[in-house]
Backbone bond lengths (Angstrom), bond angles and torsions (degrees), N, CA, C in turn:
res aa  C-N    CA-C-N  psi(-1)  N-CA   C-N-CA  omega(-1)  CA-C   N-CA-C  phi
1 X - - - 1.429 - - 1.521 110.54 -
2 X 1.081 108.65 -44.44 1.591 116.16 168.42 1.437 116.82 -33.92
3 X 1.774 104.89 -65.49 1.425 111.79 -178.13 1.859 120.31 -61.35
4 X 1.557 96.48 -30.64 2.047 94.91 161.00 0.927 110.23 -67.46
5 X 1.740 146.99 -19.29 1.207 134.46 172.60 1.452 111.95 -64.16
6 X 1.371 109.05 -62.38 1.757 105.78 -178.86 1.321 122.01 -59.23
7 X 1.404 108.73 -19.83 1.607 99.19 177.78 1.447 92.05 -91.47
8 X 1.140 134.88 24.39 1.643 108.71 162.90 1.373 126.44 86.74
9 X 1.880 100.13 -9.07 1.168 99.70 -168.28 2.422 91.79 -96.37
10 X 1.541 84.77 165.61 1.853 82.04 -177.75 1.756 86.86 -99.38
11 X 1.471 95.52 160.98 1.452 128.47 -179.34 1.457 103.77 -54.70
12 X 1.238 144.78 134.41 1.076 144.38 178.37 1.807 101.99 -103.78
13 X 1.559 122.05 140.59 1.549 131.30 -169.74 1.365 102.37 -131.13
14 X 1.141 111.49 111.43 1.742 118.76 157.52 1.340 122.77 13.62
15 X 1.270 168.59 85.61 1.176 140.39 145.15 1.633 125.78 19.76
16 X 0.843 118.40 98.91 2.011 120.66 172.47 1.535 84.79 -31.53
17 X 1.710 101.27 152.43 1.104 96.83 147.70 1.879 109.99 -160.52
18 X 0.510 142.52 -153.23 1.312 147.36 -159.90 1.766 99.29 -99.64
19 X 1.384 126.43 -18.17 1.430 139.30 -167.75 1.797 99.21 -116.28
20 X 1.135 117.70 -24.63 1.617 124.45 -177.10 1.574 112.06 -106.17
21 X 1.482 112.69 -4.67 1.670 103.04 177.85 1.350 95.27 -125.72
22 X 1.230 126.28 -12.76 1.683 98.90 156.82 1.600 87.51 170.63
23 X 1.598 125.98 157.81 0.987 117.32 168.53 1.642 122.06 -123.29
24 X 1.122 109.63 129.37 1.745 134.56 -148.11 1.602 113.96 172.75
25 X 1.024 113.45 170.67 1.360 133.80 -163.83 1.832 115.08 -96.20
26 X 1.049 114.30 142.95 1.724 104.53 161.31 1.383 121.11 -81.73
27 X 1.370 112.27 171.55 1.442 118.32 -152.42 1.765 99.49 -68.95
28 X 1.714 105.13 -34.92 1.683 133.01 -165.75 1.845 91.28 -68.71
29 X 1.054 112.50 -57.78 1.314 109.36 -166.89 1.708 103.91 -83.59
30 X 1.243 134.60 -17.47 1.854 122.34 145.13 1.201 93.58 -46.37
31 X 1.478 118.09 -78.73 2.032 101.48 -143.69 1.909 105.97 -70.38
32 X 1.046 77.22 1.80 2.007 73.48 -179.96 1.594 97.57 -87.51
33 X 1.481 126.76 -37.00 1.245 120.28 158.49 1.474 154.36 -51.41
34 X 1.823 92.33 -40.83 1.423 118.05 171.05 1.446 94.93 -86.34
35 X 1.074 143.60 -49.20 1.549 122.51 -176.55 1.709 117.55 -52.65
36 X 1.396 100.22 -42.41 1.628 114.41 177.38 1.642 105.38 -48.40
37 X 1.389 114.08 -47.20 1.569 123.46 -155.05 1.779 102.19 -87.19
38 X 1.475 103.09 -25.62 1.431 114.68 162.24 1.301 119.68 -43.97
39 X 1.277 105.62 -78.54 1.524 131.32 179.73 1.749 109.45 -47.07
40 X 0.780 110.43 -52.72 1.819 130.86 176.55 1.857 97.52 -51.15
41 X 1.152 108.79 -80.02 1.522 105.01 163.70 1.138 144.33 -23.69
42 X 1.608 103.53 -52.73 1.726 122.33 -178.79 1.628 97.92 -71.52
43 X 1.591 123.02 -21.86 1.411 105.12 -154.56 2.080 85.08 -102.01
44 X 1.196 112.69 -38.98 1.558 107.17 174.00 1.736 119.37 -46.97
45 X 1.495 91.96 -53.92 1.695 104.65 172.88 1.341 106.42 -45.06
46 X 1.697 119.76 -70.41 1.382 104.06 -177.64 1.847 133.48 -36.85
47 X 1.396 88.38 -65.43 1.612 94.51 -174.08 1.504 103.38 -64.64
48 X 1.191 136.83 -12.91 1.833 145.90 148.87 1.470 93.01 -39.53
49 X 1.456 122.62 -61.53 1.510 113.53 -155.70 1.934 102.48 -92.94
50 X 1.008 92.09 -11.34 1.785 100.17 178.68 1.571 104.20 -72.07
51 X 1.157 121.27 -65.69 1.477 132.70 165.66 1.880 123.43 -37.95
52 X 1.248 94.85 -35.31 1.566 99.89 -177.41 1.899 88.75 -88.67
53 X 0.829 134.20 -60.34 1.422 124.94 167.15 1.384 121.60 -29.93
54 X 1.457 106.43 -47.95 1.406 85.30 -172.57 1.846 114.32 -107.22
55 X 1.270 103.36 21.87 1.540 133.86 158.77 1.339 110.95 -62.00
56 X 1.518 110.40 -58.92 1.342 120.29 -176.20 1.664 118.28 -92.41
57 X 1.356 109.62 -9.33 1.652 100.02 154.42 1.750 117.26 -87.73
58 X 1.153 97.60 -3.35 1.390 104.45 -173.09 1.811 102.04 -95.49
59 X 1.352 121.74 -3.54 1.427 122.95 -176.28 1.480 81.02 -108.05
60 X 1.052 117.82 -61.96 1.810 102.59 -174.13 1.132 127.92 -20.70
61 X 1.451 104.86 -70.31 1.901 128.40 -177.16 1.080 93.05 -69.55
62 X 1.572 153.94 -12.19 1.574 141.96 167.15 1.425 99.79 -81.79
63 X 1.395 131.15 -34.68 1.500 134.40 -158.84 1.942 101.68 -70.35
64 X 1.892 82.40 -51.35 1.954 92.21 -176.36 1.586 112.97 -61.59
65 X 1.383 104.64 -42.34 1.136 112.88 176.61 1.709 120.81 -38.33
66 X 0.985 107.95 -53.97 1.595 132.25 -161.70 1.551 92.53 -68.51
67 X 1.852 87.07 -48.81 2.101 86.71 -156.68 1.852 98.19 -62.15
68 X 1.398 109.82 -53.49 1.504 103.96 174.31 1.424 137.79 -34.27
69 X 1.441 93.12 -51.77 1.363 109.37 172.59 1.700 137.85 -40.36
70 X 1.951 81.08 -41.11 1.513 106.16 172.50 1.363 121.74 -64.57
71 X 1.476 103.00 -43.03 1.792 127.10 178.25 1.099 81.55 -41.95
72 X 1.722 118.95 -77.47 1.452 109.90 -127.78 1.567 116.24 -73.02
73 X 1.528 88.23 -33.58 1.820 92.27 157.38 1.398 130.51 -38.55
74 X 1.372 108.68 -54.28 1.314 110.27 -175.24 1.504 96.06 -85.21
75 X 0.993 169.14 19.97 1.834 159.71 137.39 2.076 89.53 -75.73
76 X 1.468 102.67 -54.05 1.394 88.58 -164.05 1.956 123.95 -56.01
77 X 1.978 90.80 -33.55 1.312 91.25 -179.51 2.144 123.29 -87.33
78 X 1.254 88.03 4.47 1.345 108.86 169.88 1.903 113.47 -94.32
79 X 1.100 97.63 -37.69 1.370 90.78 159.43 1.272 125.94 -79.67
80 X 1.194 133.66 -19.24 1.465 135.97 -174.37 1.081 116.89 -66.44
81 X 1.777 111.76 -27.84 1.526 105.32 170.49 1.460 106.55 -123.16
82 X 1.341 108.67 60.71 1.480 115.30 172.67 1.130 116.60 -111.79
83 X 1.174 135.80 -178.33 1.715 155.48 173.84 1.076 125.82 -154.68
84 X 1.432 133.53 153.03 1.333 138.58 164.35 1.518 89.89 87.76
85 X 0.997 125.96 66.05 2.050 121.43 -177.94 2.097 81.88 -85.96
86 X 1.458 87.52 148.20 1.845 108.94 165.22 1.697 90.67 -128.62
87 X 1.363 110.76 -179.29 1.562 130.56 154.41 1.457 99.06 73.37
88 X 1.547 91.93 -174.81 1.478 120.79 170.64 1.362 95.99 176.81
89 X 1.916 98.61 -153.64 1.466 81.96 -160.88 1.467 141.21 74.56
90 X 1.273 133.50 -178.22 1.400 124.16 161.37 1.350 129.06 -48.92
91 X 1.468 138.59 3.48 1.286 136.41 -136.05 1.353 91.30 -170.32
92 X 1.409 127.61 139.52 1.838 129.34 162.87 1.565 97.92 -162.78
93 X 1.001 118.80 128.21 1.636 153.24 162.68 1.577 111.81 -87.46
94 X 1.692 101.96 134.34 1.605 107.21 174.53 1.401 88.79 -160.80
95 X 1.483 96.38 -168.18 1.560 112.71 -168.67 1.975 101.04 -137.48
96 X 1.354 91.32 113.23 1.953 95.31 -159.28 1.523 106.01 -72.78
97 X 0.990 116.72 -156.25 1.124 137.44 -167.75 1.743 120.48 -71.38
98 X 1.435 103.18 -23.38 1.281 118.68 -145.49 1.502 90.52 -126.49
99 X 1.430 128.00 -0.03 1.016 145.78 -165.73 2.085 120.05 50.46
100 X 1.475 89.71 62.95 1.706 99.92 -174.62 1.431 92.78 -134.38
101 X 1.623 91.66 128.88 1.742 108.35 168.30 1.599 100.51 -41.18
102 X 1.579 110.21 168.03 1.430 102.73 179.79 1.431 94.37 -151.20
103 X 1.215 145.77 167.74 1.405 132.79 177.55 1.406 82.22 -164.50
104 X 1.615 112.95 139.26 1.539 130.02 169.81 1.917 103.21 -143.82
105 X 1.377 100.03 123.31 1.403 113.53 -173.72 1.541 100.24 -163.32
106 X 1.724 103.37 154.94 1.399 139.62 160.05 1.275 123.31 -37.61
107 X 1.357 155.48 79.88 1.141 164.38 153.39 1.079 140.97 -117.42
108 X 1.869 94.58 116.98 1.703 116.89 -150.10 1.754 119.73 32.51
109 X 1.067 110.18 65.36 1.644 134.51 -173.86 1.623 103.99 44.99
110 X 1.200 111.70 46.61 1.423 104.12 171.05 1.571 91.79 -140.00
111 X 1.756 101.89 153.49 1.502 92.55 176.39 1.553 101.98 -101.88
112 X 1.201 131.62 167.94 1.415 140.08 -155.38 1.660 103.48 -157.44
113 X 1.405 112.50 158.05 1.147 116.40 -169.01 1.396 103.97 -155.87
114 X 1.691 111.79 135.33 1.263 106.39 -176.79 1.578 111.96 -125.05
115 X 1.025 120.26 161.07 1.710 114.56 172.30 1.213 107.86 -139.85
116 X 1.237 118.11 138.99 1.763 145.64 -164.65 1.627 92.39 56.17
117 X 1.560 100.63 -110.14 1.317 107.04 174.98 1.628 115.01 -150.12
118 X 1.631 96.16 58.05 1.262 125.66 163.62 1.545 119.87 -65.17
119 X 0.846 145.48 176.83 1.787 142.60 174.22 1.167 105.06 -69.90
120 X 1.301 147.59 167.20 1.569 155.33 172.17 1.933 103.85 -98.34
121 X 1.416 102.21 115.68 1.509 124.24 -159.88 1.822 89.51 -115.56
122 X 1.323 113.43 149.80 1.688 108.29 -150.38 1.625 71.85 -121.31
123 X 1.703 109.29 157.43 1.247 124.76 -154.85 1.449 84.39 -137.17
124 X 1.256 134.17 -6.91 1.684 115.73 166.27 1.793 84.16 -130.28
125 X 2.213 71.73 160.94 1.613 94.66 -178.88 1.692 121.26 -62.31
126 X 1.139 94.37 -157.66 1.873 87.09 -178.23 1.843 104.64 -110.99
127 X 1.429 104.66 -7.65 1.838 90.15 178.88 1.614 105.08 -95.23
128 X 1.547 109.89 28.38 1.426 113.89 173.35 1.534 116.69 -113.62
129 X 1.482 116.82 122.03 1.595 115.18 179.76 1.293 74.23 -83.22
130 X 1.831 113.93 157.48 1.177 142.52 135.25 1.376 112.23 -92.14
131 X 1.659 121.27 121.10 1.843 82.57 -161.23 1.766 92.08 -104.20
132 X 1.930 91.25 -15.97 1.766 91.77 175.88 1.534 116.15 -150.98
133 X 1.406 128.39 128.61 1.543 121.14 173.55 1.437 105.85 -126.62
134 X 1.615 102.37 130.02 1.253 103.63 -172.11 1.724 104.14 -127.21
135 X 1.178 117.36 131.06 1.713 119.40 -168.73 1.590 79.54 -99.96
136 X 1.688 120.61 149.48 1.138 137.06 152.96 1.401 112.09 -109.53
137 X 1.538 146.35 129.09 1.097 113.44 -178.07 1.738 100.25 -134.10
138 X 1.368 111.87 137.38 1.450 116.96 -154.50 1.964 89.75 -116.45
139 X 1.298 124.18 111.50 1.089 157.39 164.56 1.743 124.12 -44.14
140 X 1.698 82.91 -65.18 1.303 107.35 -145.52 1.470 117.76 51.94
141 X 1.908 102.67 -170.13 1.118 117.12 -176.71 1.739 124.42 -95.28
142 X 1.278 109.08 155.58 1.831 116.19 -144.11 2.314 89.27 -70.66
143 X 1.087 95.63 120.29 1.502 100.89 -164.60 1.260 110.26 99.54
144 X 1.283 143.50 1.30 1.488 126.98 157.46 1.255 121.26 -85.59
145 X 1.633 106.51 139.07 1.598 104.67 -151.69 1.269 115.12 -97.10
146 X 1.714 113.79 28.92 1.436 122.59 -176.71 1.480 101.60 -106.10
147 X 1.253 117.42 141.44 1.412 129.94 -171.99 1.437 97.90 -81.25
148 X 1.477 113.37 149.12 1.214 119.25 -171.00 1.539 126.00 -68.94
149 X 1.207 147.43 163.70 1.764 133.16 -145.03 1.383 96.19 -145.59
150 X 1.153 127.30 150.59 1.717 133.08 -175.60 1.156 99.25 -144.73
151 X 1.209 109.19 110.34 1.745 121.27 156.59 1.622 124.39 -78.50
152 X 1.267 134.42 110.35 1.213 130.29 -177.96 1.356 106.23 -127.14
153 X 1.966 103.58 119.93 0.991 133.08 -163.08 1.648 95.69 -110.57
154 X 1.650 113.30 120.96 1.380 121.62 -175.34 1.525 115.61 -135.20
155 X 1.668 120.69 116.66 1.364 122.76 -167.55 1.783 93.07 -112.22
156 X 1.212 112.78 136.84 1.429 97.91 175.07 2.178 89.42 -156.71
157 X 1.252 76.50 -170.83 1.798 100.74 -145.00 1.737 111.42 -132.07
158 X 1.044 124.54 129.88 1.835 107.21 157.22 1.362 114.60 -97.98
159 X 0.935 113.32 138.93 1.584 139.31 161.30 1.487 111.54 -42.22
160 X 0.932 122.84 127.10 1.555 118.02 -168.99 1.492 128.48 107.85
161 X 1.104 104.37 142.71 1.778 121.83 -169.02 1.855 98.53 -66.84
162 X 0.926 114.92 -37.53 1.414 106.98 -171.75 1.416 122.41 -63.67
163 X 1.806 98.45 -21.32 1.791 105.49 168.24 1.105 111.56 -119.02
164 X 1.146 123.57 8.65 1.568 114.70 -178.53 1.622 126.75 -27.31
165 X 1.272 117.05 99.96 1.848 96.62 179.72 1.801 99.66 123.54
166 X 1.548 104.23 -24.26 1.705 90.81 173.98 1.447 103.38 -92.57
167 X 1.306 107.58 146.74 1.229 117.05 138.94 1.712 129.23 -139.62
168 X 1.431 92.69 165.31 1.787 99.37 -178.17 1.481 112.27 -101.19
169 X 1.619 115.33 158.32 1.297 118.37 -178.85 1.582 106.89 -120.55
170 X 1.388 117.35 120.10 1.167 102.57 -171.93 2.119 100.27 -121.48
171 X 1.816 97.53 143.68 1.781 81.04 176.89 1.289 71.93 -146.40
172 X 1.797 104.18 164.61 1.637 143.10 159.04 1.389 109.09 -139.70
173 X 0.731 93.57 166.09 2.136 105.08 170.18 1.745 102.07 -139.17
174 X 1.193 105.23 124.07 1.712 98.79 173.59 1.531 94.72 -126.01
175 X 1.537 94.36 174.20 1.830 105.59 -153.30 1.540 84.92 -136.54
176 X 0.908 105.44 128.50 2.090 119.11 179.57 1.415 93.04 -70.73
177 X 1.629 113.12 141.91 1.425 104.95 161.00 1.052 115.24 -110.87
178 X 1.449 117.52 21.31 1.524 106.00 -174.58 1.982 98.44 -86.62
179 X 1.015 137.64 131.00 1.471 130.01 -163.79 1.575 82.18 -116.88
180 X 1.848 105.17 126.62 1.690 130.54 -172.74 1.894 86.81 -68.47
């Protein structure tokens, strides 16, 4: 550099460049970034809140599920050693095991159960519509040596906005063993 001085000639300097005047970003390429990281976010967040939604309709319909399930168990294993069946329909009467009237029926979408002629005590929870229970009850004829058979047909529902619109279908058939 010395020797370009004496000849007169001036020092020649790099070209500026984007790496020699400072290193950082332009203003165009931030918002082209932050918009990118925007967008990226809004679409994670969503399906974040889509997933937790459908987490919790998915615990619901497991919750009803279960609670029904239990009902019907307990009507089915209470009928199994019953006798004297009346009704159908929403409503069926027998005489249990222990020899106590028994009554199981539909009330205000809950099913309920009564014995002798105690008050009617509800056998599902309350975030369960029952929307229908229907007892079938198969007899036969007076000398047939098959014990009588109960079909119970059960449509039910959860309570709540998150399922609004599903419902489940639930059936069994149980067979009395007490043989007349």
């Amino acid at each position: 550099m010395v020797n370009a001085l004496k000849k007169g000639l001036r020092p020649t300097s790099p070209q500026p460049n984007r790496h020699t005047l400072g290193a950082g970003f332009t203003m165009v390429e931030l918002l082209v970034a932050m918009s990118l990281f925007s967008v990226i976010i809004s679409i994670v967040t969503g399906v974040f809140i889509q997933s937790l939604r459908s987490q919790k309709a998915a615990i619901a319909l497991i919750t009803i599920n279960s609670n029904a399930g239990l009902a019907m168990e307990q009507m089915a294993r209470e009928m199994r050693t019953g006798q004297s069946f009346l009704g159908g329909g929403d409503e069926i009467n027998f005489v249990n095991s222990k020899g106590k009237a028994v009554t199981y029926r539909l009330d205000a979408k809950r099913i309920v159960r009564r014995e002798d002629s105690s008050n009617f005590k509800a056998i599902t929870a309350n975030d369960i519509n029952v929307k229908n229970l229907d007892f079938t009850l198969y007899q036969g004829t007076p000398g047939d040596p098959y014990p009588p058979r109960i079909t119970i047909v059960m449509k039910i529902g959860a309570v709540g906005r998150s399922v609004e619109g599903i419902d489940i279908d639930l059936q069994t058939t149980v067979s009395s063993r007490a043989l007349k």
